[in-house]
N, C-alpha and C positions, 0 to 999 in steps of 0.2 A: 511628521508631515511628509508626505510624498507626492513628487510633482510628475505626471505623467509629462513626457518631452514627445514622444507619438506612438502612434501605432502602424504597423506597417502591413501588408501582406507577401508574402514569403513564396511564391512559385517553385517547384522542384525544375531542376536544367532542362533544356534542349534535350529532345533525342529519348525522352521516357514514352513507355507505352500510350497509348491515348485514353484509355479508361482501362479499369477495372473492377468487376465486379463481386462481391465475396457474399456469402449467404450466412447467415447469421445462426450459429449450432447451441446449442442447449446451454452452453458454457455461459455463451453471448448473452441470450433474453435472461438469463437470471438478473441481469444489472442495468434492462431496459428503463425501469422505473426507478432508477434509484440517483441520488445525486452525483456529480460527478466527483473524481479523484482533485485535492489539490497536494501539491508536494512543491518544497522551498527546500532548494540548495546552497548553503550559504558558504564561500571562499573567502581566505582571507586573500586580498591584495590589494597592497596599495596602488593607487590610481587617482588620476586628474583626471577633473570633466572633461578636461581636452582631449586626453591620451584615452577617454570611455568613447566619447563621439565620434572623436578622428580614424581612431586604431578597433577598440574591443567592439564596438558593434558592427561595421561595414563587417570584420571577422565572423561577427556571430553568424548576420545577413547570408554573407557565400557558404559558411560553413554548414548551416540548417539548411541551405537549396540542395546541396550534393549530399547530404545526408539523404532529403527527401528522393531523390533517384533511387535510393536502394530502401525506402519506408515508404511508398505513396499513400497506403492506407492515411498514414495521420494527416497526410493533406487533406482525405476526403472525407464524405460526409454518409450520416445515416440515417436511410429513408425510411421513413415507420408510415406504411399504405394507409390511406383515408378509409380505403375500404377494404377492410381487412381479411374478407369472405375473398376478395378476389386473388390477394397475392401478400406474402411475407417481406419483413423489414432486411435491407441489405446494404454490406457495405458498398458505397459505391466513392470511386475518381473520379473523375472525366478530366479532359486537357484546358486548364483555365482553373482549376480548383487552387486553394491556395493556403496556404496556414498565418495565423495573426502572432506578428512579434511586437509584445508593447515595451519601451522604452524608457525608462523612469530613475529620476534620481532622491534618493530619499534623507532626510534630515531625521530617522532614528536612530537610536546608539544601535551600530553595529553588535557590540561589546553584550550589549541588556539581551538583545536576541537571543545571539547564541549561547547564553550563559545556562548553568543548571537551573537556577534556583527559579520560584513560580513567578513568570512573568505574565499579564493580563494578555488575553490572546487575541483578542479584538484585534490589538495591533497587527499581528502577523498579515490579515489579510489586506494589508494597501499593495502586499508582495507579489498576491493570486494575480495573474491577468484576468478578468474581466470577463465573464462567460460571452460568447460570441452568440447574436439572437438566432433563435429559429425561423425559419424562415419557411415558404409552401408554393408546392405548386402545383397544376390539376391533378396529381395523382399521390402526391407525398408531402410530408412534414418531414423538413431537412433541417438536420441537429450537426456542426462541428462537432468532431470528436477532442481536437488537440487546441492549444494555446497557451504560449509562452510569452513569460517577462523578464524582461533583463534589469535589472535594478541596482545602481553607483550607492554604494555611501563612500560619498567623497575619502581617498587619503586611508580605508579602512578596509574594503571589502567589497565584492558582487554575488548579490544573489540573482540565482536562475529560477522562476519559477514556471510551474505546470500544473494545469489545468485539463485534464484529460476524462472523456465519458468512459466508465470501466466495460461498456457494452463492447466497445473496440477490444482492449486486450486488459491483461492483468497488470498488477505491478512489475514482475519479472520480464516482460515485454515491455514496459517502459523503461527501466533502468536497459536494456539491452540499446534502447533506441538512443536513451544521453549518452551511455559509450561511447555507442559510433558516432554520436555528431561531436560529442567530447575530444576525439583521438582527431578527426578530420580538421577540426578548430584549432588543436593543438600544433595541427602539421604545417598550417600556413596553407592549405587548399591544392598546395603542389601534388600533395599524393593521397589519393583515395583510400582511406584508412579505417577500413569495416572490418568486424571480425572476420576467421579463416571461413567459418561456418556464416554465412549471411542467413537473413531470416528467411524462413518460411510461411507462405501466408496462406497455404491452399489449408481447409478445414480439413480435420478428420472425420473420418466417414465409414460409418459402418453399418449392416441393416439395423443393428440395434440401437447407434447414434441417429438415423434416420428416425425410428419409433418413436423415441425419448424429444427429438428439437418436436416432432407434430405435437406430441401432449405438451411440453411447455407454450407451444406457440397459443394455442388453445385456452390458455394460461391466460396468458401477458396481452391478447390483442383485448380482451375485455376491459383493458386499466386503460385511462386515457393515458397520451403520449406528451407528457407535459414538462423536457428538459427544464432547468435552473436556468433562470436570467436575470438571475443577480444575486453577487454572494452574500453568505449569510453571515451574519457576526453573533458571534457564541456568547454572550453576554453574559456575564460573570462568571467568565471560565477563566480558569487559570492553564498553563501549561508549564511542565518543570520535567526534569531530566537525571532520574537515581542512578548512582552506580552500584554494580554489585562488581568489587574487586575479587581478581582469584583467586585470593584469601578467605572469601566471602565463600566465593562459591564452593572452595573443599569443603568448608566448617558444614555450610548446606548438603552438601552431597552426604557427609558422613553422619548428620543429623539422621538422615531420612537410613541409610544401610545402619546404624546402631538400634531402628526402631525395628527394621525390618529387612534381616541381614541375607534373606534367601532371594529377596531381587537378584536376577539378574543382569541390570542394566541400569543406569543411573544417569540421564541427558542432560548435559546443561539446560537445553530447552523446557525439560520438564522439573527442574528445581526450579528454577526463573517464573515459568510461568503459575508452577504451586507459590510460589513465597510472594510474588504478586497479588495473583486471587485473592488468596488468603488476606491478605494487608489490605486489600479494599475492601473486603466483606468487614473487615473488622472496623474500617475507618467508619463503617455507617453506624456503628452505635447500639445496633440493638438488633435482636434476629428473630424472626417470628415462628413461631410452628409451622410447620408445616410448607414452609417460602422455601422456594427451589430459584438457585442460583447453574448461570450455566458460560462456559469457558469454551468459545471454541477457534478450534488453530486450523487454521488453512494450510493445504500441503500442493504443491505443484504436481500434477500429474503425465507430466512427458517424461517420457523416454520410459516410462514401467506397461510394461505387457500385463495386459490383464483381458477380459472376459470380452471389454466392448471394445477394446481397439489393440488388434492385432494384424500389423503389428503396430507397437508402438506411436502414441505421437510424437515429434520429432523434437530433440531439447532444445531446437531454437525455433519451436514454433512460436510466430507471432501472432497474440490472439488471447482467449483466458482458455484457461485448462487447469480448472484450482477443484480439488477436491477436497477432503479434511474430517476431522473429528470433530462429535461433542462430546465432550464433558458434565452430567449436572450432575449437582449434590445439595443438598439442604442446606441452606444458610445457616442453623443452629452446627450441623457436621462442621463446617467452614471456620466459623466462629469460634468453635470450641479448644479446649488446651493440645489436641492431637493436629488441629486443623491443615496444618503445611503436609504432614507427614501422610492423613488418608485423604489430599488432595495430590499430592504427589503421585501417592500408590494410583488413583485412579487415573493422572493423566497419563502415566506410564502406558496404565492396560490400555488406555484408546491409541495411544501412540503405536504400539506392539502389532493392536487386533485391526485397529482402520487406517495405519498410514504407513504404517514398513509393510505390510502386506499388498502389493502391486492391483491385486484382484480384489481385496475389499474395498480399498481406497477409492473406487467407481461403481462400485456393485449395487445396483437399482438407483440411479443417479435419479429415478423418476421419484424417490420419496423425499427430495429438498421440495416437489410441488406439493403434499402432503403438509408436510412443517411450514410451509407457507399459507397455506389454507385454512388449519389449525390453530395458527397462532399462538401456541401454546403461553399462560399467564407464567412467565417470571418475575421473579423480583428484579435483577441486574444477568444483562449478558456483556462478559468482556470481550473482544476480539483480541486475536495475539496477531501481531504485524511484523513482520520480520524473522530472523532468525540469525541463531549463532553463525552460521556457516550462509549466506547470503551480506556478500558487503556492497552495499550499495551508495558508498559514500567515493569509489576508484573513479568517477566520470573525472578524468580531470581537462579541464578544456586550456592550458598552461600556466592554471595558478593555483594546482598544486592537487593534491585530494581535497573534497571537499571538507569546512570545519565541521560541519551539521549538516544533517539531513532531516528536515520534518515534515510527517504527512499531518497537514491540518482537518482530515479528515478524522480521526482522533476526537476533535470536538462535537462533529456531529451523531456518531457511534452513543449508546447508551453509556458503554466505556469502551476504552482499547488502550493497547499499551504495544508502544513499536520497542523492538530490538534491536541493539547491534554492536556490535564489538566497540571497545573502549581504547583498542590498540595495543594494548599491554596484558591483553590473557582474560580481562573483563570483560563484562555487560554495562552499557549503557541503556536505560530502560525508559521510555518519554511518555509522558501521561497528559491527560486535560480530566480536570476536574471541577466540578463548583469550587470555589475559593475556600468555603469553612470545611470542606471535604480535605483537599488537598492539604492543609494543616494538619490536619487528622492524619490521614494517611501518611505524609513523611516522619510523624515521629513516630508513626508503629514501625515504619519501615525500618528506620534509623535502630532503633531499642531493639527491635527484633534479631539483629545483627548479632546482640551483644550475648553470647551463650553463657547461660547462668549454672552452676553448681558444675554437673558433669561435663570433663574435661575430654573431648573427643579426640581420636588421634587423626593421624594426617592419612586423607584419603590417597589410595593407591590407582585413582583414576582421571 
C-alpha cells in the first residue's frame, strides 16, 4: 500500500530565459506514438517520516528547481498541431511552465523490491508518478514530457521515480539529468553542481537530417496524438534479476572462441546479449518452421562522424540520438544445440558492420519508416537496454549510489532485458515475463551455466 502525501509543481529559478522553443528532428517523432518511459531508483537509507517531510523533500523541491535553470526542456511541454498541414510538433517552455513532484510514503517491503528473485510487477507501479493529463488549446494538444515521485519506506529506503515522453530525449539524456539534480541535492543547493560539459539542446541539423525529419513527419502526423493517462498494470508479469558472474562470463566468452576461434572480437555485450536470446527462445517451448525471432540493441549516436552529421553531434546532447542494429534468426537456429554460439557469431557481425562503424550506424535513417510500415510478422522481439560500459545507478543524491535501477518499461516491450554492471566484474540482467515463462527461463538460465564434458580453458580477454 502506498499513500500519496501530495503533489506539487516544481518552477525552474528566477532569472531563466522566458521561453524556448525546439523543433522536433527525426530522432524525436519516432517515439511520438509510443508510451512513455518509466524508471524506479531505488536507495538504501534509513529515514523517519519526519526527517523525509522536514529535511529530504523541501531538499528535493530547491534541488530539482536549480536543476531545471540548466534543463528547461523537462519543465516544458510538447505541442502536437490540431492541424497538421499547417505547422509541426515542438518543444516548447514558456515562463510559468512547471514539472509535477508527487510525494508518497509506502508500506511495501523495501527488501521484496529490490531483491533478484521474480517478484509480481504490478506492484512496482504505485512508485511511477501518475501521468500528468493532456491538455489543448486553439492550436495544439499539450503533453508534459517529465514527472517525478519521491517515495519513504519508512526506516528502509527512498525511491526516485520518472516518468518521462521518450519524444523529449533518450535514456542517456535522462540519466545525465539525475546526475545533475543528484550532485546539486547532494551539495546542500550552496553550489551549482552540473557537469563540466552542461547540456546541449539545439537539434542537429543537416540538409539530409532536414529531408529525413519531412518524411517522418509525413509519417507520424497521420497517427492520432493520444499520450497515456493512466498507467498501465502488466498483469501477470513477473520481474526478476539474473546474474552472470565473471566467472560466467570467461566460461561464455571461451565457449563461443573454442567454436569459432578466428573471431576476432568477443564483447561482453554480445555474449550477454546471445546467452539471453538464446534462453528466452528456449523458455517458450517449442519453435516452428520457418518463425523468425529478432534482437535488437540500440547504440547512441553522438559524437561519431558519419555521412548525416558532420560534424558530429555533441556527447552531451540533450534530446534522442539512438541508432542501432537488428539482429534476426529463426527460432528453430535459436533453439537448437549451436544456438548461443551462431547467435553470438551473428550479433557480433551487426555489432562490427552497424554500430562500431560511425557511418553505417545512420545510414538511410529513412528505412526505420519502411520497418514501420511493413510491420514485418515475428514471432518474439527482445530489446537490449543498457550496457556493460553505461552505469546508471552513480545519481547519488547523498544516499549513497543507487541499490537498483529499473525500467518498467520492460513490461510493456514484447520482451527486453536491461544491463548493467553487478560491481564486481559481472552482469546484472532484469527481465519481465509471464510468470509460467519466467520459471522456464531461469532454470535454462541457471543449467545453462553449468558446462558439461569439455573442459575450457581461461579466456585471455
Amino acid at each position: 500500500m502506498t499513500t500519496v502525501i501530495e503533489t506539487c509543481r516544481i518552477p525552474p529559478p528566477r532569472g531563466v530565459p522566458a521561453e524556448l522553443f525546439l523543433p522536433l528532428s527525426f530522432f524525436d517523432m519516432s517515439w511520438l506514438h509510443t508510451v512513455p518511459m518509466y524508471v524506479l531508483n531505488f536507495y538504501n537509507h534509513t529515514c523517519s517520516e519526519a526527517e523525509f517531510h522536514n529535511t529530504i523533500v523541501p531538499n528535493l523541491k530547491h534541488s530539482l528547481s536549480l536543476t531545471l535553470k540548466h534543463y528547461l526542456p523537462v519543465a516544458g511541454n510538447i505541442l502536437f498541431p490540431l492541424d497538421t498541414a499547417a505547422s509541426k510538433p515542438v518543444l516548447r517552455y514558456i515562463s510559468g511552465d512547471t514539472v509535477a513532484l508527487t510525494v508518497a510514503v509506502s508500506g511495501l517491503d523495501f527488501d521484496e523490491l529490490v531483491a533478484n528473485h521474480a517478484r509480481e510487477a504490478d506492484q512496482f507501479y504505485d512508485l511511477v508518478p501518475p501521468p500528468v493529463p493532456l491538455t489543448e488549446d486553439e492550436n495544439y494538444k499539450i503533453a508534459p514530457v517529465f514527472s517525478f515521485q519521491a517515495t519513504l519506506f519508512p526506516s528502509r529506503g527512498i525511491c526516485i521515480g520518472v516518468n518521462f515522453q521518450h519524444t523529449l530525449c533518450d535514456w542517456r539524456s535522462t540519466v545525465g539529468f539525475m546526475k545533475a539534480w543528484a550532485m546539486i541535492n547532494k551539495s546542500g543547493g550552496d553550489k551549482v553542481l552540473v557537469p563540466k560539459t552542461g547540456p546541449v539542446f539545439e537539434k542537429p541539423d543537416s540538409e539530409g537530417s532536414r529531408r529525413v525529419d519531412g518524411m517522418f513527419w509525413n509519417k507520424m502526423k497521420k497517427i492520432p496524438f493520444e499520450p497515456s493517462v493512466s498507467l498501465p498494470r502488466p498483469t501477470n508479469r513477473v520481474r526478476a534479476s539474473f546474474i552472470l558472474r565473471q566467472s560466467d562470463i570467461r566460461k561464455l566468452k571461451n565457449r563461443i572462441l573454442s567454436a569459432r576461434p578466428g573471431l576476432d572480437r568477443v564483447s561482453t555485450l554480445m555474449i550477454a546479449a546471445a546467452y539471453v536470446w538464446t534462453t528466452l527462445v528456449k523458455s517458450h517451448g517449442s519453435s516452428a518452421e520457418g518463425e523468425e525471432e529478432v534482437l535488437y540493441i540500440p547504440a547512441d549516436a553522438r559524437g561519431r562522424r558519419n555521412a548525416l552529421f558532420d560534424p558530429p553531434v555533441p556527447v552531451n546532447y540533450f534530446g534522442n540520438c539512438l541508432g542501432g542494429g537488428l539482429v534476426k534468426m529463426e527460432q528453430r537456429k535459436l533453439a537448437g544445440k549451436d544456438g548461443f554460439v551462431v547467435a553470438a557469431e551473428a550479433i557480433g557481425d551487426v555489432i562490427k558492420a552497424k554500430i562500431l562503424d560511425g557511418d553505417e550506424l545512420l545510414k538511410c535513417p529513412e528505412n526505420r519508416l519502411g520497418k514501420m510500415e511493413r510491420r514485418e510478422k515475428v514471432f518474439g522481439v527482445l530489446v537490449v537496454y543498457g550496457s556493460p560500459k553505461f552505469e546508471y545507478k552513480e545519481a547519488d543524491f547523498g544516499w549513497g549510489v543507487a541499490r537498483k535501477v529499473m525500467i518498467l518499461s520492460l513490461d510493456q516491450d514484447n520482451y527486453g532485458m536491461l544491463m548493467s554492471n553487478s560491481g564486481d566484474g559481472g552482469l546484472v540482467i532484469d527481465m519481465s515475463l509471464p510468470k509460467e515463462r519466467m520459471e522456464s527461463f531461469a532454470s535454462i538460465f541457471q543449467d545453462g551455466l553449468i558446462l558439461r564434458g569439455k573442459v575450457y580453458g581461461e579466456s585471455r580477454m
